[in-house]
C-alpha positions in Angstrom: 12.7 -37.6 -20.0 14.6 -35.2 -22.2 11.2 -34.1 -24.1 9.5 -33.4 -20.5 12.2 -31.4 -19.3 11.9 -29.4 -23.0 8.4 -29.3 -22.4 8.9 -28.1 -19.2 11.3 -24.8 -20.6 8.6 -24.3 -23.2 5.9 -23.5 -20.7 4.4 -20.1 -20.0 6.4 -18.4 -17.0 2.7 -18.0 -15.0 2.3 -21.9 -15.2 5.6 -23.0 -12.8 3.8 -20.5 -10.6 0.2 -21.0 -10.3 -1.6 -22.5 -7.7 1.3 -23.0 -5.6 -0.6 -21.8 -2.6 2.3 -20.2 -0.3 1.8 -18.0 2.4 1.1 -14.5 1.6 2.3 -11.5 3.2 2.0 -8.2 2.2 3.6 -5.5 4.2 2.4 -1.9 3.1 4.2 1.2 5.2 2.7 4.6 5.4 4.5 7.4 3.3 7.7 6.0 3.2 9.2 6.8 0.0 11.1 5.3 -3.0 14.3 7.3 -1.7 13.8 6.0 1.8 15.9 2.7 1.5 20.0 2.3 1.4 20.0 0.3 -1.5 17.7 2.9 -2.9 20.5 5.4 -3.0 20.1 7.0 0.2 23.2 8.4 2.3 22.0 8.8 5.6 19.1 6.5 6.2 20.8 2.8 7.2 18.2 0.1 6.2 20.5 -3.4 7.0 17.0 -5.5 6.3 15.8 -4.0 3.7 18.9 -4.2 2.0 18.4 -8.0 3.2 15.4 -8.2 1.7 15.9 -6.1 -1.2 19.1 -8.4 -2.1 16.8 -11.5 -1.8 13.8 -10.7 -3.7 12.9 -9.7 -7.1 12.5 -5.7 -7.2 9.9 -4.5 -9.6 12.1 -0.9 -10.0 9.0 0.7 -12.1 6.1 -0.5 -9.6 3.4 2.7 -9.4 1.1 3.5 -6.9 -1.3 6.4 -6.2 -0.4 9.7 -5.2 -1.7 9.1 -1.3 -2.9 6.2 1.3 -6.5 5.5 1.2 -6.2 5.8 -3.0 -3.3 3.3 -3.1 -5.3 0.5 -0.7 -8.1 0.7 -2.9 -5.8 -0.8 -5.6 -4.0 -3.3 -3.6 -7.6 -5.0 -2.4 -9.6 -4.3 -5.6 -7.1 -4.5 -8.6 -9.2 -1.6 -10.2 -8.0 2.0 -9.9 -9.6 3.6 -6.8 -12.2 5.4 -8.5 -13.8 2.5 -9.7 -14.6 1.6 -6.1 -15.2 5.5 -5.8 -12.1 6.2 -3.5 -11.6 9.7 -4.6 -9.9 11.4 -1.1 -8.4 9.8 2.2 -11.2 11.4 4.4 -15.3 13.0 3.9 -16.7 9.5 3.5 -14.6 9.7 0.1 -12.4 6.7 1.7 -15.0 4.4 1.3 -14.3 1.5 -0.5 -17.7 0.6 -2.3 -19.5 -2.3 -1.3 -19.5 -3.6 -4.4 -16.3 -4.3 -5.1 -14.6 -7.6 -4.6 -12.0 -7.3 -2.1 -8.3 -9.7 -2.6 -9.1 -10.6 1.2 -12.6 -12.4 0.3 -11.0 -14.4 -3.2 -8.2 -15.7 -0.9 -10.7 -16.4 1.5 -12.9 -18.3 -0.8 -9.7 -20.1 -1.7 -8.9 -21.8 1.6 -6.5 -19.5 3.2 -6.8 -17.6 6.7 -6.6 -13.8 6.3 -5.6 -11.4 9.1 -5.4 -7.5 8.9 -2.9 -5.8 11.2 -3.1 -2.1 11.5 -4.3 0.1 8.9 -7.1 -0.3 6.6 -8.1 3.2 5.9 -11.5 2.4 3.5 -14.1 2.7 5.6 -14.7 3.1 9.3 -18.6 2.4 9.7 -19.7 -1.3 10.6 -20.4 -2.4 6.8 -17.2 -1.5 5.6 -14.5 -2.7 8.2 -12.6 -5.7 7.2 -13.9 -8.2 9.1 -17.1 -7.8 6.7 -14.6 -7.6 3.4 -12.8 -10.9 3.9 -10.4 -10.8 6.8 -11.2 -13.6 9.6 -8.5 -11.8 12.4 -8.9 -8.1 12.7 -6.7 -5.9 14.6 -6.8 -2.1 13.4 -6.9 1.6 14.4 -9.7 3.8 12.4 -9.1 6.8 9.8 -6.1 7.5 7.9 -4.0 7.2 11.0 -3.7 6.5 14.9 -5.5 9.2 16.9 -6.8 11.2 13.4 -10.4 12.4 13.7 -12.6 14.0 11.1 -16.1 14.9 10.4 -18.1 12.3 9.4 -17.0 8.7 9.6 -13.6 9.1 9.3 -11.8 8.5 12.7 -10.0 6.5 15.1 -10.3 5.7 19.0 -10.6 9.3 21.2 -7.0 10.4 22.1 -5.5 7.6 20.7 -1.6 7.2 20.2 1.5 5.9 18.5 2.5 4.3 22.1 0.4 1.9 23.7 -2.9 2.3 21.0 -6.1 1.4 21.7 -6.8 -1.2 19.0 -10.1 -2.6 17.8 -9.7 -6.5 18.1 -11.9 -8.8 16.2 -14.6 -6.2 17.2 -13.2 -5.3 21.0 -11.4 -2.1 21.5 -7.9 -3.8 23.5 -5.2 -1.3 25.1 -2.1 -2.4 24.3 1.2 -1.8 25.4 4.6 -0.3 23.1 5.3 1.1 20.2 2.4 1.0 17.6 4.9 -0.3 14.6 6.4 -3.0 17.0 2.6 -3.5 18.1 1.4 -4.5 14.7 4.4 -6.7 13.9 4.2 -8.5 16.5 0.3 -9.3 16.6 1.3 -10.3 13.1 3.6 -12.7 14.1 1.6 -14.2 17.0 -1.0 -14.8 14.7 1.4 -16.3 12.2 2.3 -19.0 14.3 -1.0 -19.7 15.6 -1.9 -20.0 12.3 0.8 -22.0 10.3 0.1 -25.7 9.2 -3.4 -25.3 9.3 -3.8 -24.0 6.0 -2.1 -21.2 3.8 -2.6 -17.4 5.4 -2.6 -14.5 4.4 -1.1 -11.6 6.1 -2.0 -7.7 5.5 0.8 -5.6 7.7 0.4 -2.5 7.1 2.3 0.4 9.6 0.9 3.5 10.3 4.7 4.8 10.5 6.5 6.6 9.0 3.3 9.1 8.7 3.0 12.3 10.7 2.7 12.5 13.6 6.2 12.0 13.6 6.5 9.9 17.2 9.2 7.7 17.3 10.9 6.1 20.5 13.8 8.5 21.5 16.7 5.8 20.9 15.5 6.0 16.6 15.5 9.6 17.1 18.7 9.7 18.3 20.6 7.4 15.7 20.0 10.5 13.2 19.7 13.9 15.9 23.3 14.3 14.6 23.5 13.4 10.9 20.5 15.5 9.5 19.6 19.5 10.0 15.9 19.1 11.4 14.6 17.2 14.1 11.6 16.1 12.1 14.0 14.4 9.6 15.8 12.2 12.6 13.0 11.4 13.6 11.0 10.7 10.5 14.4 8.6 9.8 13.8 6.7 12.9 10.5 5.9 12.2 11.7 4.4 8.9 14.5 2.5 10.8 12.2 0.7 13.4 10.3 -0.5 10.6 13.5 -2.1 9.4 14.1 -3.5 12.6 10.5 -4.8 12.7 11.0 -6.6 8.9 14.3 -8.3 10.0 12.0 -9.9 13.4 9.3 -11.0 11.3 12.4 -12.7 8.8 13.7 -14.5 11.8 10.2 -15.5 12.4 9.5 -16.9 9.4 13.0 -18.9 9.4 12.1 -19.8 13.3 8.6 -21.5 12.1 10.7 -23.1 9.4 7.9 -21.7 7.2 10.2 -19.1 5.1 10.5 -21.4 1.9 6.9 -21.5 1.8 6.0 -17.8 2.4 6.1 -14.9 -0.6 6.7 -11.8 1.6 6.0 -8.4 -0.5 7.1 -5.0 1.0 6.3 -1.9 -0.7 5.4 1.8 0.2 2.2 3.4 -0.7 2.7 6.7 -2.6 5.9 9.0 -2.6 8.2 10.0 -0.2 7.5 12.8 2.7 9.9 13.6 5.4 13.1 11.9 3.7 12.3 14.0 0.3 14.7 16.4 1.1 17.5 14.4 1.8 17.1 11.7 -0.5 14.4 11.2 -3.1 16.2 9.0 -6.0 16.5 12.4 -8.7 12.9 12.0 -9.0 10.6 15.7 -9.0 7.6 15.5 -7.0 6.7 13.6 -3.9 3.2 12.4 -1.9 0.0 14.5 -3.7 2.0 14.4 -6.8 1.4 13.4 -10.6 4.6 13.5 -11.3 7.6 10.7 -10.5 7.7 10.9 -7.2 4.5 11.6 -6.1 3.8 7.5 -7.6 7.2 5.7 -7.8 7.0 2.8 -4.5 9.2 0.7 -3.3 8.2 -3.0 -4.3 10.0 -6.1 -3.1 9.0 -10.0 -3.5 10.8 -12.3 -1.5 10.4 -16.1 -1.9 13.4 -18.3 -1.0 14.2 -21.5 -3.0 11.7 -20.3 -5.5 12.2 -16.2 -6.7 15.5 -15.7 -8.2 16.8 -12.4 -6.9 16.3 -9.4 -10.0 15.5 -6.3 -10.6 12.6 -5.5 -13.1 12.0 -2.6 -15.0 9.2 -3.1 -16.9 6.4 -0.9 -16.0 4.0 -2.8 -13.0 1.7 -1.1 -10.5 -0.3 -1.5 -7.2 -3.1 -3.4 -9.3 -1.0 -5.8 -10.2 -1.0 -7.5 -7.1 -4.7 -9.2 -6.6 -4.5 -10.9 -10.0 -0.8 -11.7 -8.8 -2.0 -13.5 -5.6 -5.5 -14.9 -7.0 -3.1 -16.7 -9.3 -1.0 -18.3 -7.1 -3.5 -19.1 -4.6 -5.3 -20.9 -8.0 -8.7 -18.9 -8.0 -9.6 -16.5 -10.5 -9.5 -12.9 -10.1 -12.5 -11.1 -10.9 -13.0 -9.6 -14.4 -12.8 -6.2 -14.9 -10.1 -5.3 -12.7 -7.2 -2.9 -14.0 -4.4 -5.6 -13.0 -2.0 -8.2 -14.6 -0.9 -11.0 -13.3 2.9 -10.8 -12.6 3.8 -14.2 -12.4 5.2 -14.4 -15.9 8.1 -11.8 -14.6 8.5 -13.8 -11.5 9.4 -16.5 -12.8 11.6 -14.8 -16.0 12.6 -11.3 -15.9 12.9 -11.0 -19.5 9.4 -12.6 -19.7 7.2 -10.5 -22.5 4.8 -8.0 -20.4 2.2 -5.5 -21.2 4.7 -3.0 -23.1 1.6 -0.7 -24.2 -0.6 -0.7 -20.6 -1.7 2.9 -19.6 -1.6 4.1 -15.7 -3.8 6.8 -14.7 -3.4 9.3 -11.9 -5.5 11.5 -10.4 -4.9 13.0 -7.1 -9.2 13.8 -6.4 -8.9 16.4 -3.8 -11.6 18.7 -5.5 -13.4 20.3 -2.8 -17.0 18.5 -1.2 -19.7 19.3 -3.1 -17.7 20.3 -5.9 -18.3 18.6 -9.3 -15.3 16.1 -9.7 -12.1 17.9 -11.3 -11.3 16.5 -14.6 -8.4 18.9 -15.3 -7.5 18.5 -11.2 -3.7 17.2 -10.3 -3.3 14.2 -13.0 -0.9 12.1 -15.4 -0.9 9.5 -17.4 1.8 6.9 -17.5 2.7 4.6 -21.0 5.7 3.2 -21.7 8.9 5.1 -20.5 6.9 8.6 -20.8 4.8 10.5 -18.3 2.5 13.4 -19.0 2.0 14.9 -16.6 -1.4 17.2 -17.0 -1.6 19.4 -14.3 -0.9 21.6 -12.5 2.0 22.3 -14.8 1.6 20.3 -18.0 4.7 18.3 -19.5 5.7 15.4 -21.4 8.9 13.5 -20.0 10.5 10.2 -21.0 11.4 9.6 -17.7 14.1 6.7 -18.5 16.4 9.2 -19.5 14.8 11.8 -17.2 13.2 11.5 -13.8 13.5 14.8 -12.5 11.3 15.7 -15.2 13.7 18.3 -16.8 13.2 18.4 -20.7 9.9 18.5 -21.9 9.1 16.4 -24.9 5.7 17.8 -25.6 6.2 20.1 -28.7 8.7 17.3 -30.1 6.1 14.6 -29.6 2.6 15.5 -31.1 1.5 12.5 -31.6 1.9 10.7 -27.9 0.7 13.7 -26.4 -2.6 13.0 -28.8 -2.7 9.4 -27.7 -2.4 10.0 -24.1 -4.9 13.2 -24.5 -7.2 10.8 -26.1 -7.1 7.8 -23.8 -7.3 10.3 -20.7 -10.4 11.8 -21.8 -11.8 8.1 -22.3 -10.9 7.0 -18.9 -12.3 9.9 -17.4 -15.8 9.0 -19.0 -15.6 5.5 -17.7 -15.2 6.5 -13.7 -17.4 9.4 -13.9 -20.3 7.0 -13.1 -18.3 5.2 -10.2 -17.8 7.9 -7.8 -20.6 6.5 -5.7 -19.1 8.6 -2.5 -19.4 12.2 -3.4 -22.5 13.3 -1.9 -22.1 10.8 1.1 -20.7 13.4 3.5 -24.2 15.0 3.5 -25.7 12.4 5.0 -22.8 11.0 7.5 -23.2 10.6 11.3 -22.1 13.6 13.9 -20.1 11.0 16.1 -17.0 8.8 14.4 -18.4 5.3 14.6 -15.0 4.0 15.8 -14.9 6.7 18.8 -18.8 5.6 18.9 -17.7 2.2 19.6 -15.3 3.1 21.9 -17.7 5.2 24.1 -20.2 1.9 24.2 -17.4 -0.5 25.3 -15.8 2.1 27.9 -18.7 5.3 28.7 -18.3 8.1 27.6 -18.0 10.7 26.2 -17.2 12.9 29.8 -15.0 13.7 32.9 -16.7 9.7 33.6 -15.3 8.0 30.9 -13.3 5.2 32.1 -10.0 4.8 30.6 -9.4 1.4 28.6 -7.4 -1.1 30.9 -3.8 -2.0 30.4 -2.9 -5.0 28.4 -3.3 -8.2 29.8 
């Protein structure tokens, strides 16, 4: 007995871990920022779940993301920085997510679970590349970037379409529905949760259009902050922020409800760097969403697991891509090869667990105008190790350990990392160049949305005729 319980220490970290099969589910908000939690720091903004959550789960305090929506969600489903799966923008057909790439949704899939998508998905609005054809058997979604955005092209959501009672495309039927879009998707989430429990694992995408502009918030969340901030946009940006932490401590009672909270990993993190809260809170960091720098990449990231995560905070360097390995892993089916990602179950399980010390992030922010020849020396960094070089638009060198407002640059102290990172930049840029399958696509895209083309078929329209969607049933 006492040499199996040695041989039991001995064992690689990822081994207690692997194929345990819980229940996945992976909130993402939308441009809420590092700064935008109380244990975070901040001195206005009360978070009481979060905190919750944040005291019950292992915090990865490094974890980066990319600079803006659509570029982030390309990492989370893929585990390959966006423009391998030639994300380059958030809108002109440059949202696409390629159909080649292997989405997280369709390995869990393959791996027995149930996977459900509630509210944004934001890479791809045409038939082919919705969700429903990328993995996820329950589908409940608004189009584009956010509720009621339109654009030329493909990128759009439902005509007219707001944060109170959205119209929401259903398994393939536009619904009406009836509150707060945040409190919407939660509790669609939920409902399906519990339909879905015992049958076999799940897996859950939540991801919030809030706290995103337009900044429409019931008037009660406005209200807790009208008198503690300078700017109406700020209380109610804040409010936004809190009914999401209202929304995070339903779907915890849920969870303990269904008696399904030991067997469920619950991950909550942010998707690029702060917006409205920057200027009341952003954790000393310089720069916020669009940026190379700090805090244009630095996300929230918190793994909750009772009875099987002990609570920590992690500072070793981790990133969006890290979490398809992460879950291929634990749902025991193999990632595919080629992706960008580690597995993090190694610092799961031990904190001090040895990581990848010399990995190099890459940011980009890929806004070069359409038509344009892609920007190599556009908005970039690279990331290694404490330090951040930041490229352009103002070139620096930071070790951002003992500096994340990016104050003292390192670069004419440092030669020979600015070398290495020059080098391995100009090597990564090669490798993409040939995956930016999306750059000529807006020549050729449709003069009608196909979400608000959809809509018009299942309601008329367009026209003074169109009939307006029913109220929830």
């Amino acid at each position: 007995m006492r040499t199996l319980l040695l041989a039991a220490l001995l064992l690689g970290s990822s081994e207690g871990l692997e194929g345990k099969r819980p229940n996945l589910i992976l909130v993402i908000t939308d441009d809420q920022g590092y700064g935008d939690v109380g244990r975070h720091g901040n001195p206005i903004l009360r978070t009481p779940n979060l905190d919750r959550l944040y005291d019950e789960s292992v915090r990865f305090d490094d974890f980066r993301v990319s600079p803006t929506c659509a570029p982030t969600r390309a990492g989370v489903f893929t585990g390959r920085h966006e423009f391998r799966s030639g994300v380059t923008h958030t809108i002109s057909e440059r949202e696409r997510l390629s159909l080649k790439a292997t989405t997280m949704a369709q390995v869990l899939k393959t791996a027995g679970y149930a996977t459900g998508i509630f509210g944004k998905w934001h890479l791809g609005d045409e038939e082919a590349y919705r969700p429903d054809k990328r993995g996820f058997d329950e589908v409940f979604i608004h189009g584009a970037g956010g509720i009621g955005q339109s654009y030329p092209g493909t990128c759009g959501d439902a005509p007219k379409n707001s944060y109170f009672d959205p119209v929401i495309l259903h398994n393939g039927v536009f619904e009406k529905t009836a509150g707060y879009c945040t409190d919407v998707f939660f509790a669609q989430a939920m409902k399906w949760i519990e339909a879905t429990k015992g049958s076999k694992p799940f897996y859950c995408h939540l991801a919030t259009n809030a706290p995103h502009e337009p900044l429409q918030v019931p008037p009660e969340y406005e209200k807790q902050y009208s008198d503690k901030v300078p700017k109406a946009e700020t209380a109610k940006y804040f409010g936004m922020v809190a009914n999401i932490d209202d929304n995070v401590g339903r779907l915890l009672s849920k969870l303990e409800a269904l008696k399904i909270e030991r067997e469920t990993l619950v991950v909550f993190m942010s998707d690029n760097g702060g917006t409205g809260g920057c200027e009341v809170w952003n954790a000393g960091m310089k720069g916020k969403k669009g940026s190379p720098d700090n805090g244009g990449t630095r996300a929230i990231s918190f793994w909750r697991w009772p009875g099987t995560l002990k609570p920590a905070t992690i500072s070793k360097l981790t990133a969006h891509v890290d979490i398809f390995p992460t879950f291929a892993a634990l749902a025991g089916a193999p990632a595919p090869a080629g992706i960008d990602g580690y597995s993090l179950l190694p610092l799961l399980e031990n904190p001090a667990a040895a990581w990848h010390e010399d990995r190099m992030l890459f940011t980009h922010l890929g806004r070069w105008p359409l038509g344009a020849p892609p920007a190599k020396n556009g908005p970039s960094s690279v990331r290694w190790r404490n330090y951040l070089w930041v490229r352009a638009p103002k070139p620096g060198l930071y070790d951002l350990a003992a500096d994340p407002g990016e104050t003292k640059d390192l670069s004419g102290a440092q030669p020979e990392t600015l070398a290495r990172l020059a080098k391995a930049y100009d090597a990564w840029w090669e490798e993409i160049l040939p995956c930016l399958e999306n750059e000529g696509a807006y020549l050729t895209a449709p003069k009608v949305n196909p979400f608000k083309a959809l809509y018009w078929k299942q309601y008329g329209g367009p026209g003074p005729n169109q009939a307006p969607p029913p109220a929830e049933k």
